[in-house]
N, C-alpha and C positions, 0 to 999 in steps of 0.2 A: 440717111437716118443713123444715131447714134445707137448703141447698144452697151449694157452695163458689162465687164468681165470682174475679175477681180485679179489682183495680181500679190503675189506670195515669193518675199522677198528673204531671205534669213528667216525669222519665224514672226515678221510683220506683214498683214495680208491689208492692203488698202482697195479701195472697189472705183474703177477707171472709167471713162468711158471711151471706144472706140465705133471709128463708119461702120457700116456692117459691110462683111465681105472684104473683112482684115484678116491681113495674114499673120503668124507670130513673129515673122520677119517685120512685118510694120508696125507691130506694137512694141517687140525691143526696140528697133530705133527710135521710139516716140519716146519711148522713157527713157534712151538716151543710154544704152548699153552698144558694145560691140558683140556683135553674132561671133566671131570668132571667139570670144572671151567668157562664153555663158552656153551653157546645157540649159533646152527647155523643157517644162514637163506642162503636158496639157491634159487637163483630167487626172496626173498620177503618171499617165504615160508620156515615155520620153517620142518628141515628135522633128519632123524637119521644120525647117524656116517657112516653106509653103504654105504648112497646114493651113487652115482657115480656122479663126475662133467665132463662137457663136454666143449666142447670151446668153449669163448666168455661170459661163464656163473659166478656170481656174486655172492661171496660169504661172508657172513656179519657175522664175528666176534663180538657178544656180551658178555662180561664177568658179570656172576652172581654176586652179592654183597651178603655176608652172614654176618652174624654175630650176635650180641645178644646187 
């Protein structure tokens, strides 16, 4: 079964839908980021790759800046 999230990119928020019993690990890849290359925040708090998302729940794509 799918389930609605929403997803909060720069400050465009589009609403997705994932299996349930997805991880933020499997919803960045879906959308096609690298986990090395992004901090995630779920609800506001920053979380691991593991966590689980559940419906209705917010999850905010920030991409690392590196370089020299």
């Amino acid at each position: 079964m799918e389930i609605p999230i929403k997803i909060k990119y720069f400050s465009e928020i589009t609403e997705t839908k994932v299996e349930e019993g997805s991880t933020v690990e499997d919803v960045v890849k879906k959308l096609g980021f690298n986990l090395e290359t992004v901090v995630v925040k779920l609800n506001e708090k920053i979380v691991t790759e593991d966590a689980k998302v559940k419906t209705n729940d917010e999850l905010t794509i920030i991409r690392v800046i590196t370089g020299g």
